[in-house]
ZAPABA-464413 format. One record per residue (C-alpha): x, y, z; residue in three letters. Coordinates in steps of 0.02 Angstrom, whole numbers, plus 32768, in hexadecimal, padded with zeros to 4 digits. Example, Ala and Ser with C-alpha at 12.3 -4.5 7.8 and 13.67 -1.06 7.14 Angstrom:
BEGIN
82677F1F8186Ala/82AC7FCB8165Ser/
END
This chain:
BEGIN
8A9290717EFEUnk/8A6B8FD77F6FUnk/8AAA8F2E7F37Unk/8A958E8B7F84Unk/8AF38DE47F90Unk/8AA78D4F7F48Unk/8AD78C9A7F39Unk/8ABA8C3F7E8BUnk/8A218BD77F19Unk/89E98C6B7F51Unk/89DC8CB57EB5Unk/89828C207E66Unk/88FE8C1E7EE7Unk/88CD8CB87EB2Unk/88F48CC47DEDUnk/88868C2D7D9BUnk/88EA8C267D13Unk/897E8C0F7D65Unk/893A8B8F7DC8Unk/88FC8B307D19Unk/89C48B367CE0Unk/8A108AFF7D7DUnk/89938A6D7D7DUnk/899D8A3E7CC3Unk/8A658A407CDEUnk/8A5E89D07D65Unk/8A918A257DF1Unk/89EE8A147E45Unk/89618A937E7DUnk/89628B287EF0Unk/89B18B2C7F9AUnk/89718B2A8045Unk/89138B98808AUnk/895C8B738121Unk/89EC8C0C8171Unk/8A948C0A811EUnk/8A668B5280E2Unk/8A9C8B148033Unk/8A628A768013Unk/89D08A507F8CUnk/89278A407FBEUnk/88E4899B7FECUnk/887C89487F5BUnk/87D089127F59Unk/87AF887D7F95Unk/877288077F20Unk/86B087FA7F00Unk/868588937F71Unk/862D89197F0DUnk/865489D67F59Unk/86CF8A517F4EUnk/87888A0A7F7CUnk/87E08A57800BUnk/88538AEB800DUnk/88D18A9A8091Unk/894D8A288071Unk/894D896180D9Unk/89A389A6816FUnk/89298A3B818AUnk/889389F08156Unk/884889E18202Unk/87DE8A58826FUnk/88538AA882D3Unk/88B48AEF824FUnk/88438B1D81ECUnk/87FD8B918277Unk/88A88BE38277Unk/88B18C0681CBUnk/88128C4A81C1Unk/88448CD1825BUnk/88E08CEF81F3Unk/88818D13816DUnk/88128D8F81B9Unk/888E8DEB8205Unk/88E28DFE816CUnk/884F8E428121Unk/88338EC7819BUnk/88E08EFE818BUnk/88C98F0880CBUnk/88418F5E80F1Unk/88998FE6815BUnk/891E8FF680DFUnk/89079077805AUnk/88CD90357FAEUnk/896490277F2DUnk/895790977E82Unk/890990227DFBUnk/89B690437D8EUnk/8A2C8FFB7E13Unk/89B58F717E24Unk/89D38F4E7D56Unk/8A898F747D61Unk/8AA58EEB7DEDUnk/8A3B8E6A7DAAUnk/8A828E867CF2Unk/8B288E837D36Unk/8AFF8DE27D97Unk/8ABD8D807D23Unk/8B488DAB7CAEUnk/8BC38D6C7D22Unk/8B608CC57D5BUnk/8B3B8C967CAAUnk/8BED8CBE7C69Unk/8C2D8C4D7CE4Unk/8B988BB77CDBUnk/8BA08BA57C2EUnk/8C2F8B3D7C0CUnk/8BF58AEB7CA7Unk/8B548ABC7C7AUnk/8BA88A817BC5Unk/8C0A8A107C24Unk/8B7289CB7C8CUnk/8B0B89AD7BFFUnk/8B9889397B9CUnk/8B8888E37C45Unk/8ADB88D97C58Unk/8AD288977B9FUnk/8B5E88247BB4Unk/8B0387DA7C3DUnk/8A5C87B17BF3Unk/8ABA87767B61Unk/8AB086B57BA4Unk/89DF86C87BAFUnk/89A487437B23Unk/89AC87557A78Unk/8A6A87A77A41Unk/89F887FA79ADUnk/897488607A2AUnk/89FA887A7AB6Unk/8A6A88E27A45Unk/89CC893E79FDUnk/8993895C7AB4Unk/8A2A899B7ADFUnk/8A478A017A26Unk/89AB8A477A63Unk/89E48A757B11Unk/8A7C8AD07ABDUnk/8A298B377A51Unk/899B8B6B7ADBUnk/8A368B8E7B4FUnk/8A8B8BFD7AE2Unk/89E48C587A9EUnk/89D58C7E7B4FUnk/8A9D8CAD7B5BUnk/8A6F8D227ABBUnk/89DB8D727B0EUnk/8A4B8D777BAEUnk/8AC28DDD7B47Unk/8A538E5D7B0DUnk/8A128E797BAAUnk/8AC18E917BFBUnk/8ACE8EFA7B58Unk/8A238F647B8EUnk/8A6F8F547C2FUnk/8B168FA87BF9Unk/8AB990347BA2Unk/8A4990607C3AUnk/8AE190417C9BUnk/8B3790E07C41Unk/8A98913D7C5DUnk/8A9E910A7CFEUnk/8B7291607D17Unk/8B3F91F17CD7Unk/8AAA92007D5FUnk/8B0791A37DFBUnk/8BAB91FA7DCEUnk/8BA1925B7E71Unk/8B9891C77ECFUnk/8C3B91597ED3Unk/8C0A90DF7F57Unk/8B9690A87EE9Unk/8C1690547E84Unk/8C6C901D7F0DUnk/8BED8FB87F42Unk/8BC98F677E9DUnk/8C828F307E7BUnk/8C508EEB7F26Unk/8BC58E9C7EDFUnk/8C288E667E4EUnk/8CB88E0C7EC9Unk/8C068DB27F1BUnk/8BC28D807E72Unk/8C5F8D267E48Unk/8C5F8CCE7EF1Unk/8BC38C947ED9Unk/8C058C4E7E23Unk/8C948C047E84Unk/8C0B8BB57EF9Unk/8B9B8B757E67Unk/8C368B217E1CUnk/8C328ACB7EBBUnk/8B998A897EA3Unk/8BAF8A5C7DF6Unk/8C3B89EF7E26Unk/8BE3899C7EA4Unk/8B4E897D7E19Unk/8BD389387DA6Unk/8C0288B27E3BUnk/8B5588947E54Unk/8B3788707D95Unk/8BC4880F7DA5Unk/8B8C87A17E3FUnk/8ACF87897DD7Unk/8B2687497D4EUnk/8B7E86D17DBCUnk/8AEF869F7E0AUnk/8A8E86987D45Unk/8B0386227D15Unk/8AF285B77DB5Unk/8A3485BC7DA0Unk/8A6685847CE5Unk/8AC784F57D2EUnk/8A5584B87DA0Unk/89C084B37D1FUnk/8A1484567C97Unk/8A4383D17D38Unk/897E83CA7D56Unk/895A83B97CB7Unk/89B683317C93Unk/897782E67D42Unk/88C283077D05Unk/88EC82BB7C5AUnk/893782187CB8Unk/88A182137D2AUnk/8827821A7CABUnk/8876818D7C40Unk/886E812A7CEEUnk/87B981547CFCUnk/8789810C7C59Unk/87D780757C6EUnk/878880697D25Unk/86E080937CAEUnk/86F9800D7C38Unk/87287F937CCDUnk/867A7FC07D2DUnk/86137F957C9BUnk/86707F007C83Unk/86517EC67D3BUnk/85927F1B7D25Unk/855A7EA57CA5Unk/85C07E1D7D02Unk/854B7E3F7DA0Unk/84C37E297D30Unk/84D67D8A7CE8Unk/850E7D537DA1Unk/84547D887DD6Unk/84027D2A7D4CUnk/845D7CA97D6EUnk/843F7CBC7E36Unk/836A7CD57E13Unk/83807C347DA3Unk/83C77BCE7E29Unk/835C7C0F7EAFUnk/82C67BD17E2EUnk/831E7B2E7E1DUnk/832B7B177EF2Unk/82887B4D7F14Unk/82367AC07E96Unk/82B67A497ED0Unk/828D7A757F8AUnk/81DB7A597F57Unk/81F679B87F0CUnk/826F797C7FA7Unk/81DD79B08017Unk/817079517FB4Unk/81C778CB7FA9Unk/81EE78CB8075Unk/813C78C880A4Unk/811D7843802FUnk/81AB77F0807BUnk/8158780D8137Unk/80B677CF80EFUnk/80F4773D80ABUnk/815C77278143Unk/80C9774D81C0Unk/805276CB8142Unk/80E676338153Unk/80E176418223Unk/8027764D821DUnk/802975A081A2Unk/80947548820EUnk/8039757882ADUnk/7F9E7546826AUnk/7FEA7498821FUnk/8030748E82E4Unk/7F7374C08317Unk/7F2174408288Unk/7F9373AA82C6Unk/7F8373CF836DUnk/7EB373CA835DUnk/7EB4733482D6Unk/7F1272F08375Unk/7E72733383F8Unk/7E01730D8370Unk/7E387259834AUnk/7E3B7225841AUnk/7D8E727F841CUnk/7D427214838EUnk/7CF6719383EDUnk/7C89720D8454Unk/7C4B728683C9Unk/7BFF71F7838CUnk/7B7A71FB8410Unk/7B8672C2840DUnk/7B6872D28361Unk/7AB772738379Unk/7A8672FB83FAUnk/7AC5736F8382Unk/7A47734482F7Unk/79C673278371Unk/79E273EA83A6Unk/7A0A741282E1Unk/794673D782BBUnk/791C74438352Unk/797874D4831DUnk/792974D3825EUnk/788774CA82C9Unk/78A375678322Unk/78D975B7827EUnk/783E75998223Unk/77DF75EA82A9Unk/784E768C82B8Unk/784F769081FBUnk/778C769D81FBUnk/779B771A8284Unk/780377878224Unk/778F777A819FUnk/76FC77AE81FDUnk/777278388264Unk/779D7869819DUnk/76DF786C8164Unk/76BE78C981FEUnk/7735794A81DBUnk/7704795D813DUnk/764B7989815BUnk/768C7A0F81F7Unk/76EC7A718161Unk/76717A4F80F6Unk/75F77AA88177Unk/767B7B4481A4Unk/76957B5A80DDUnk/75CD7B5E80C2Unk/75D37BE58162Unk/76487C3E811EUnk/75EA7C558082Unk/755B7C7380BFUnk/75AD7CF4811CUnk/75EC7D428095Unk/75517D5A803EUnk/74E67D8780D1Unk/75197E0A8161Unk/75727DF881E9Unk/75007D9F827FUnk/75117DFF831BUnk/75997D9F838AUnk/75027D828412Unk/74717D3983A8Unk/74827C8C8364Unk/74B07C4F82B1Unk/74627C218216Unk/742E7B6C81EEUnk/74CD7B4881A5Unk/752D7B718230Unk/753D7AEA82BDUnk/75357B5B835CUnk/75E97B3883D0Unk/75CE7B028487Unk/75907B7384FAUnk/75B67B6B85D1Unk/74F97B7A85E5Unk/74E07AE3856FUnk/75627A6785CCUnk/74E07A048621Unk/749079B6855AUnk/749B79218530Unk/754978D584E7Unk/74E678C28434Unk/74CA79738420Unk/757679A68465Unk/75C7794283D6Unk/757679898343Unk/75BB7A278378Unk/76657A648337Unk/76F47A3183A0Unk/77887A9383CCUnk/78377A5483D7Unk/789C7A228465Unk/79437A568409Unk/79877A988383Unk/7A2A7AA28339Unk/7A5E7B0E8298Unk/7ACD7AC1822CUnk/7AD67B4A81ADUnk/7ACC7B5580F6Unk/7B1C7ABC8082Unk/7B007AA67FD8Unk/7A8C7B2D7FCBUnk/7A1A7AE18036Unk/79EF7B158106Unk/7A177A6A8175Unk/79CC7A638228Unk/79DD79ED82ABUnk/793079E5830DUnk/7906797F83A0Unk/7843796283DFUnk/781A791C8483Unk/77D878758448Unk/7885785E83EFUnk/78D67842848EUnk/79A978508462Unk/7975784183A1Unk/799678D28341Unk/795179048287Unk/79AD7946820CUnk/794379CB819FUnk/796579FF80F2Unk/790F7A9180CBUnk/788A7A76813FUnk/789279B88106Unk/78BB790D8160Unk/796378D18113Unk/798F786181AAUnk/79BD784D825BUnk/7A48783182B8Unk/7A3277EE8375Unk/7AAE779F83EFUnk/7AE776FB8406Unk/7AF3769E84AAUnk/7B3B760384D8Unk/7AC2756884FAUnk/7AB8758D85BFUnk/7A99764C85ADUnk/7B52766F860AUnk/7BA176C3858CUnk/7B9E771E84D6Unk/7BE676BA843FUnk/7BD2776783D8Unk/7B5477AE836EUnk/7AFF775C82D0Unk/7AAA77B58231Unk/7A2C777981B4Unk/79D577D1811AUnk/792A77EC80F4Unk/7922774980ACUnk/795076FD8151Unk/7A0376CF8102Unk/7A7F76B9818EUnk/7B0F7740817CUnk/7BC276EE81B5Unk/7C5E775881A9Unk/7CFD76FA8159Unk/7D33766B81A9Unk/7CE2768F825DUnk/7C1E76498299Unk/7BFB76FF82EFUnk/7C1F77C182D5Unk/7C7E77F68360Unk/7C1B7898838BUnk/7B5978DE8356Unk/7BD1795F82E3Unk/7C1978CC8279Unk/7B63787C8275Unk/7B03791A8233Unk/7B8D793481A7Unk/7B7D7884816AUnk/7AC678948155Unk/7AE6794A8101Unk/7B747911808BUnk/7AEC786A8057Unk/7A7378F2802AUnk/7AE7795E7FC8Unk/7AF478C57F54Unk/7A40789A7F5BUnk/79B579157EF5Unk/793F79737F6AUnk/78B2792B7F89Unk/781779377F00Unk/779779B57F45Unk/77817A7C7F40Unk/78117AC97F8DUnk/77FF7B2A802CUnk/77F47BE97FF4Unk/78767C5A803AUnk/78707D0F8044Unk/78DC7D7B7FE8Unk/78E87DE28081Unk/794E7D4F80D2Unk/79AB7D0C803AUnk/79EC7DC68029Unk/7A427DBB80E7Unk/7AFB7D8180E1Unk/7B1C7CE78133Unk/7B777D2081DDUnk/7ABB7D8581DEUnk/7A567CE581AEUnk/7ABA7C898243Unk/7A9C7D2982C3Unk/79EA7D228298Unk/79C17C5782AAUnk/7A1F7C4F8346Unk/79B87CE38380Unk/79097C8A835CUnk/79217BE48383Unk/78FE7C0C844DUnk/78627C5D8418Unk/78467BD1839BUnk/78497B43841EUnk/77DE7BA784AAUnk/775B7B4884F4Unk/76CB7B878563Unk/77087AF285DBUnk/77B97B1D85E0Unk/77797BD1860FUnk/77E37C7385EBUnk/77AA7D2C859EUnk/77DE7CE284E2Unk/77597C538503Unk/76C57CD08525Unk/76E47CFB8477Unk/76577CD083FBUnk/76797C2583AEUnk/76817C7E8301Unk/77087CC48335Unk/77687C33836DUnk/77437BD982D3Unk/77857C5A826FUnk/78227C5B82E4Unk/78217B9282C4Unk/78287BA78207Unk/789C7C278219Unk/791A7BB08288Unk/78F07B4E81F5Unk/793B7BB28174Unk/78937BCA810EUnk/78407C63814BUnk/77B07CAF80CEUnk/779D7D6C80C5Unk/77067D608148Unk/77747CFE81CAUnk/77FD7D9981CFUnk/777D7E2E81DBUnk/77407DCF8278Unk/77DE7DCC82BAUnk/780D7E7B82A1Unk/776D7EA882DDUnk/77A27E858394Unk/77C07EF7840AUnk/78447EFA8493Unk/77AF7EFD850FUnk/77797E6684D3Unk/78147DF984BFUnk/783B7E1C8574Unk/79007E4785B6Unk/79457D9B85ADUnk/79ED7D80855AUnk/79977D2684D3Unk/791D7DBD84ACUnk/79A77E31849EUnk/79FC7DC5842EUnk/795C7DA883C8Unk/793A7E6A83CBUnk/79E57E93836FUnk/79DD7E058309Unk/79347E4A82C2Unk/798D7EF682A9Unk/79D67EBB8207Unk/792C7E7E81AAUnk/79037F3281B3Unk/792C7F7D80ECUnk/799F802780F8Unk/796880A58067Unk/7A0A807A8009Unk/79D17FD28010Unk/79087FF47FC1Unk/794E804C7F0AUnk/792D7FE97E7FUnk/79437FF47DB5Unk/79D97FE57D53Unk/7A6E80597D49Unk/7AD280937CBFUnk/7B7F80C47CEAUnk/7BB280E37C37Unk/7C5880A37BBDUnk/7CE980867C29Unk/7D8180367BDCUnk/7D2980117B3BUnk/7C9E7FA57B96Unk/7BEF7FEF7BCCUnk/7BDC7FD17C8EUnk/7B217FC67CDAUnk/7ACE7FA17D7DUnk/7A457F227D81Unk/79D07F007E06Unk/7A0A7E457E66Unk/79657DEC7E7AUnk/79C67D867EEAUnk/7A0A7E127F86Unk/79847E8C7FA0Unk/79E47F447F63Unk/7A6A7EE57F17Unk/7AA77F017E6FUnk/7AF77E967DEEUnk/7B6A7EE67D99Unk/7B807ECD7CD7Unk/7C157EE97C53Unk/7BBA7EC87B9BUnk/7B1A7E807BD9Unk/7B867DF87C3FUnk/7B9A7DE97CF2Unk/7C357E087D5AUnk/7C107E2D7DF8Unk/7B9E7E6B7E6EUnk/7B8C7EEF7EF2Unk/7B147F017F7DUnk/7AF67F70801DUnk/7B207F2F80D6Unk/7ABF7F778170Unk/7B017F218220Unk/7A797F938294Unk/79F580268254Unk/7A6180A782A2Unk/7AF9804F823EUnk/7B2E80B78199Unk/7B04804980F6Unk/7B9C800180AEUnk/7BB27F88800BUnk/7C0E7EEB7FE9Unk/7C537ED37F3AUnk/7C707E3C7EF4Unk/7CE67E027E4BUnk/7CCD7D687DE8Unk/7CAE7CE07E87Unk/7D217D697F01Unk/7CFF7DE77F74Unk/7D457E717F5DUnk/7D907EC88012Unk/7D6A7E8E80BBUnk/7CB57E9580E5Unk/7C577F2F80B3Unk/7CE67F998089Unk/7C9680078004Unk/7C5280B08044Unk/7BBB80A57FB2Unk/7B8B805D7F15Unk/7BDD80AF7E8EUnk/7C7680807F08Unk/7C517FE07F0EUnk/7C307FDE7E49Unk/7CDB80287E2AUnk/7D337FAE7E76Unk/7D047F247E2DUnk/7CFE7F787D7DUnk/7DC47F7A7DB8Unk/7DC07ED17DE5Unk/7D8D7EAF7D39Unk/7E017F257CD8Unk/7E937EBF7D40Unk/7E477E067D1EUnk/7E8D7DA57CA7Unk/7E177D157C78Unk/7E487C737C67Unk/7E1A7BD77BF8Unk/7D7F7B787C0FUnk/7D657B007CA8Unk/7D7E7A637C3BUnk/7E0F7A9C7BCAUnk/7E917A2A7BD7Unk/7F0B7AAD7C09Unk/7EED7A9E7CB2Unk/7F3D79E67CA7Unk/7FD97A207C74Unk/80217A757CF0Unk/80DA7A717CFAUnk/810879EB7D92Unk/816C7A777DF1Unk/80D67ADE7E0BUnk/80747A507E30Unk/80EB7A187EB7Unk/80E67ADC7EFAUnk/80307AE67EFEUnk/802A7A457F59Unk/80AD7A877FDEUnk/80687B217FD6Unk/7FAE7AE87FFEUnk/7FF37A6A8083Unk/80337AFA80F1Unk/7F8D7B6C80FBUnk/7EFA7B4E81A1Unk/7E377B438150Unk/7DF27B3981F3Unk/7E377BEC8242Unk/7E4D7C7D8200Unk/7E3D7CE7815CUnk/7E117C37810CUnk/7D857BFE817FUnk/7D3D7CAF8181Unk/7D307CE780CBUnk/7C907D188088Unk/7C227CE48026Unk/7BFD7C30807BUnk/7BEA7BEE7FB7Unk/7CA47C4E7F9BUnk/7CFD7BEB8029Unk/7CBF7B547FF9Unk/7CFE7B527F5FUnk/7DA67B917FA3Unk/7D997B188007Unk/7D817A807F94Unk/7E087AC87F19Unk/7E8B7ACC7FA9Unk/7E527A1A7FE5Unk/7E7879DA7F38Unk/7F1B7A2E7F1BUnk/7F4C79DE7FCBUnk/7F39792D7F99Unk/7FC379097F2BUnk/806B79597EDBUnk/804E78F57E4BUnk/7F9778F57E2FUnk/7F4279667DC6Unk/7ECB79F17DD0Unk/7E157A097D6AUnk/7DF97AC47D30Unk/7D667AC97DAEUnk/7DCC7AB67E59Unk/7E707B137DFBUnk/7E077BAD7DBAUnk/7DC27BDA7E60Unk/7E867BE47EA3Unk/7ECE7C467DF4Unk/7E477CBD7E2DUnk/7E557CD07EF2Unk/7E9D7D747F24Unk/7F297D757F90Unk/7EC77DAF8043Unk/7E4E7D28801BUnk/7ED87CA4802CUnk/7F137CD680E8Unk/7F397D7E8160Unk/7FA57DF58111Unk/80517DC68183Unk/803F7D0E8168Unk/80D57CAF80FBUnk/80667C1180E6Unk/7FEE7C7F8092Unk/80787CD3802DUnk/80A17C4E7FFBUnk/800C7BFE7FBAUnk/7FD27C937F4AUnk/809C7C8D7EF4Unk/80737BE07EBFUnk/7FC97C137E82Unk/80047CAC7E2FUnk/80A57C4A7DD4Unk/801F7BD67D95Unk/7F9E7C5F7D4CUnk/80487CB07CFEUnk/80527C0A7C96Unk/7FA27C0A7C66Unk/7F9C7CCB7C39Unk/803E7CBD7BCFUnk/7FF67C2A7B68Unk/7F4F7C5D7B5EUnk/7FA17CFD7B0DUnk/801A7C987AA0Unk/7F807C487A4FUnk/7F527C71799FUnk/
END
């Protein structure tokens, strides 16, 4: 019989339930794998999934595990040589074995348990420990009683074994030898059971340690959190603190800007008053010093003043006769529109006369180079064509022209409409040498003066004196010259492109020669009336009838040529008849045709109008864009909209954002708070009309009225504002006002906005 020597390690890495005692008695797993090595196996490392490793720390590394896998296999080939032991030795040694081992473990393991449970007394339940462990007892010795009978079965096969092996002695021998090796191995897992029992003792130790050191954090955490919530409390306390502070802070800042306002105020009032006191007393200083010149000059104006009147009578003289003049060069006039306007009809009822032939008997035929040599009596019935003319654009809703005819010499006409409504001519002194300035009179022959002065300083000043007289005068009684639609529907930089463009071609003569006067005089006058602001539908199909060929390649035909570009209607521009867009918000939006821009649309919320939108074409090759426009505003820069439904949107936002305000002559608009006053009128002070976003805005009609509103907030800090200057402001959008980066203009529409706040919030407040 072969037996074998086995350590308590060994024989737990090859008995699993062994291995399950050792480790629930707490002398730890199976040994190394490693050679003659004792030492547990190294645990798995903590959250790696796999099987744990057979070697212990020390041997868990390459090298040695190579070794112990050629130990291994040489062992197994030499097992494999060896002759196979009899299945009844094999019983005999292993009952025998495990007889000894778990004779001498079990008080052992009793002992380790009452250890183990002392140990995990401080962190468990007392109650489930000592059932855990009541139930480790009773498995251990159910598995001591099994272990019994088997060494009892192992007995009884041992006897049957004597009587069979009882001619082999050495048999026995070797399994007292056995025995002595089993008993080592005891002595050895005693060993280890002590040094479990000093490890058990070390992690209680360290238990109690850990104990220590949590109740120390836990009263730490307990002391910090206390500190936290008073630091809590404190930060709301300081957080509504900060508040008040800013309230306080936006207040003041309120406060300073009004009272910065009203010190500004005040300080320019100061410099005007200031700047008015040194201009009194220099002109008292001026007023003594000529009552001084005047009194040592009194003897000889006696004698001047009788030349004076003798001039004065000759003066009246020459009045009367310039007055009848203009009356006749008035008359005149009169009859050589009269004459175009009964072409022009006749025109349009009859077709077009070939440019070559002559005209009908209504038309008086324009001078011809081959006809130069008549007599000066027929020359003057025929239509002349002016020396000069001078656009002075669109006022009032009426066209105002400055035109200059040969016989007029430096006198200049002022046309309204088509119509004399003065003249304005230079002033020289009595010996020719030098120009007093310019004067102006109406078309009453009513001297114009400006404030203070005898003369205008410039033509410029002259013209708008005679303009602003006939602003407050009615139009004269007569029919009204008939524009087309074609050129009402132009905006007004396109109006101004387009008169600047004809007026060459309106004042080419045969005798100042040139490829624009070889033009048929129909076409010229047309190209007058247009300068004049009062083409019929006839006079622009003439004109953009012409061909480059014959305008010629002058400067001034190119010009004309892409001026003429824009009378041209784009598709977009040619639909007509309403449009419903259907309910939005509650309202129902539609699109009706504007008789008064040719493709436009007005756009109506309810059956009432609030805005308008209409397409833009700079060139026929341009794409058609549209302008919108929101209760007297345009809406974007230009034609910003890429079509109409666009367009339509926008200002059916416009409207959705608008808050209206009271009527023009409530008597709100009187009662505005003196602080915003005084920041609307240092607000208004600070922005340039004549550059920029201001002087640029269109429509022509929309600036002016910006224009007027600002001039009247910039006249006093005190005065007040009517609805009709102070609506067109509340109503402004903020790029109308100035260029996006500029502070003046910033300015301006915060002042404006603060003040449509107050009339929003008690136009809501009202019952």
């Amino acid at each position: 019989m072969t037996t074998k020597t086995t350590r308590p390690g060994r024989a737990a890495a090859t008995d699993e339930w062994l291995a399950r005692k050792l480790i629930e008695a707490g002398f730890g797993g199976a040994d190394c794998d490693f050679p003659d090595c004792t030492n547990a196996r190294a645990p798995r490392p903590p959250g790696k999934a796999g099987t744990p490793t057979k070697f212990c720390v020390q041997h868990n590394n390459p090298r040695d595990r190579q070794r112990a896998y050629r130990v291994r296999k040489a062992l197994e080939k030499e097992r494999a040589a060896a002759p196979e032991p009899v299945p009844v030795q094999q019983a005999v040694a292993r009952g025998a074995r495990e007889e000894q081992v778990l004779a001498s473990l079990l008080p052992r393991v009793l002992t380790a348990l009452d250890a183990v449970h002392q140990g995990q007394q401080a962190g468990a339940d007392t109650a489930a420990v000592a059932a855990h462990i009541e139930q480790v007892t009773s498995d251990a010795a159910e598995k001591v009683r099994q272990a019994e009978e088997r060494r009892e079965e192992a007995v009884g096969d041992a006897e049957a074994a004597r009587a069979e092996a009882s001619r082999s002695e050495q048999a026995a021998e070797h399994a007292r030898a056995e025995r002595q090796a089993a008993l080592l191995e005891a002595a050895c897992a005693l060993g280890e059971a002590a040094d479990a029992d000093r490890r058990a003792t070390a992690d209680r130790a360290a238990l109690d340690e850990l104990s220590d050191a949590h109740r120390e954090l836990r009263d730490t955490h307990q002391q910090l959190s206390g500190a936290h919530d008073l630091l809590k409390t404190r930060h709301e306390e300081l957080e509504q603190a900060h508040t008040a502070l800013t309230g306080e802070h936006r207040q003041l800042l309120a406060a300073h800007g009004r009272i910065q306002g009203e010190a500004e105020t005040q300080r320019r009032r100061l410099e005007e008053l200031s700047g008015q006191h040194t201009r009194l007393e220099e002109t008292q200083r001026r007023t003594a010093a000529d009552l001084a010149a005047a009194q040592s000059e009194n003897t000889g104006l006696a004698a001047r003043l009788d030349e004076l009147q003798a001039h004065r009578e000759e003066l009246k003289t020459e009045n009367g006769r310039l007055n009848g003049r203009l009356e006749e060069e008035r008359e005149r006039h009169r009859r050589e529109l009269a004459a175009l306007q009964a072409e022009l009809n006749t025109a349009r009822k009859a077709p077009a006369p070939d440019s070559t032939s002559g005209h009908d008997d209504n038309h008086t035929p324009g001078p011809d180079p081959a006809d130069s040599d008549e007599d000066t009596e027929a020359a003057q019935d025929e239509p002349r064509a002016p020396v000069a003319i001078e656009d002075l654009g669109v006022h009032g809703g009426a066209a105002w022209t400055l035109v200059r005819y040969e016989d007029d010499h430096s006198r200049w006409r002022v046309l309204r409409d088509g119509e004399i409504a003065g003249s304005i001519q230079p002033e020289h002194s009595l010996h020719g040498t030098s120009l007093l300035g310019w004067s102006a009179r109406t078309s009453h022959a009513m001297p114009l003066r400006p404030h203070g002065q005898k003369h205008f300083a410039n033509r410029e000043q002259a013209a708008g004196a005679v303009v602003r007289d006939g602003l407050r005068r009615a139009p004269a009684p007569g029919p009204a010259a008939a524009v087309t639609a074609t050129f009402a529907a132009l905006t007004e930089p396109d109006q101004n492109a387009l008169v600047a463009a004809v007026i060459p071609l309106a004042i080419a003569t045969p005798e100042r020669g040139g490829k624009l006067a070889r033009l048929p005089q129909a076409v010229r006058e047309a190209a007058l009336r247009t300068a004049l602001r009062v083409p019929g539908e006839d006079d622009l199909r003439q004109l953009t009838a012409l061909a480059a060929t014959e305008l010629g390649r002058s400067k001034e035909a190119r010009q004309l040529l892409r001026a003429l570009q824009d009378l041209t209607p784009s598709a977009a521009q040619q639909e007509t008849g309403p449009v419903d867009l259907g309910t939005i918000g509650g309202r129902a939006w539609r699109l009706e045709p504007d008789p008064t821009y040719q493709g436009g649309y007005r756009v109506l919320a309810d059956d009432t109008e609030v805005g308008a939108v209409a397409p833009v074409r700079r060139r026929k090759t341009d794409t058609v864009r549209w302008t919108a426009e929101h209760r007297r505003r345009a809406l974007g820069r230009g034609p910003a909209h890429a079509g109409r439904d666009a367009a339509a949107q926008a200002v059916i936002t416009a409207e959705d954002a608008w808050v209206p305000l009271p009527e023009l002559d409530d008597e709100a608009y009187l009662r505005i708070p003196a602080g915003l006053r005084s920041d609307l009128y240092g607000a208004a002070g600070r922005v340039d009309m004549r550059r920029g976003r201001l002087a640029q805005i269109q429509p022509g009609a929309y600036r002016q009225q910006l224009h007027a509103a600002l001039g009247q907030a910039r006249r006093s800090a005190s005065g007040r504002i009517r609805g009709q200057h102070l609506a067109v402001l509340l109503d402004a959008a903020r790029e109308d006002l100035g260029a996006p980066g500029s502070a003046a203009a910033d300015r301006l529409y915060e002042a404006v906005q603060g003040i449509r706040s107050v009339f929003v919030t008690s136009t809501s407040s009202r019952p």
